[in-house]
N, C-alpha and C positions, 0 to 999 in steps of 0.2 A: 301424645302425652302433653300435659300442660304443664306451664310453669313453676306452677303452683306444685306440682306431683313431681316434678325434675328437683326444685328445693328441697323440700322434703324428703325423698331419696337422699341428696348429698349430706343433709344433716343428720341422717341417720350412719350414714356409712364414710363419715369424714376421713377414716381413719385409709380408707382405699382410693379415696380422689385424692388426697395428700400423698399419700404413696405414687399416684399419676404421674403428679403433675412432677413428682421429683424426678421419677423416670421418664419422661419425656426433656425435662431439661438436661439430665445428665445423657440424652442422647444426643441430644441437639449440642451440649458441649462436645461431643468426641467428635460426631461429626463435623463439626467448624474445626476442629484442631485437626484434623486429617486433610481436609483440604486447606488448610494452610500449610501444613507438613508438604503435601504434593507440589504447591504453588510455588514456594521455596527452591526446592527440591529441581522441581523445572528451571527455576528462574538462573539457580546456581549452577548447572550443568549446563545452561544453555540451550535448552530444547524448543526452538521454536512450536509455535502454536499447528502452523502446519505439521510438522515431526509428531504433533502429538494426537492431531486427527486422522495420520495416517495411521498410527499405533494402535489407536483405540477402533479405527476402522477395519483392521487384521483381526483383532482381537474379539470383536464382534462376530466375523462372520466364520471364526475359527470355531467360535462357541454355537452358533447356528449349524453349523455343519456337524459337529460331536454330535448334538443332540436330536437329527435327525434320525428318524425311524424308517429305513429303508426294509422294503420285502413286504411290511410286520405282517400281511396274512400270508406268508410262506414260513413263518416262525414257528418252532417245532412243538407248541402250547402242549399237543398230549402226551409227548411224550415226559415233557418237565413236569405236569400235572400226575404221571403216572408214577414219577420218582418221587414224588412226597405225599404218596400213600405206604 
């Protein structure tokens, strides 16, 4: 696409890149105020940075392991398929 046909689209459709760019900033604000909130948040309770990589390292592999799929070709598909006929 050229640049020429990239302007022209946005001049046509101001009214949706306007609306972008607003949500894009008002994401980028919550996001910065969230991690400011956290950063506080640690700083105040005292949580060392170590304390917090051990945390987020549990919490990681807590979420890896929920979401693996053990067996799945022992999974009983026809009979689930046969209950929603």
């Amino acid at each position: 696409m050229t640049e020429l046909a990239l302007e022209q689209i946005k001049q046509e459709n101001k009214a949706i890149f306007s609306q972008q760019k607003r949500y894009l900033t008002i994401v980028a604000v919550l996001a910065s105020s969230v991690l400011v909130y956290y950063s506080l948040f640690f700083t105040f309770f005292g949580v060392s940075s170590k304390q917090f990589e051990m945390g987020n390292s549990k919490i990681m592999s807590y979420f890896l392991h929920m979401f693996v799929w053990r067996d799945f070709w022992d999974w009983p598909f026809a009979i689930t398929l046969n209950k929603l006929r």
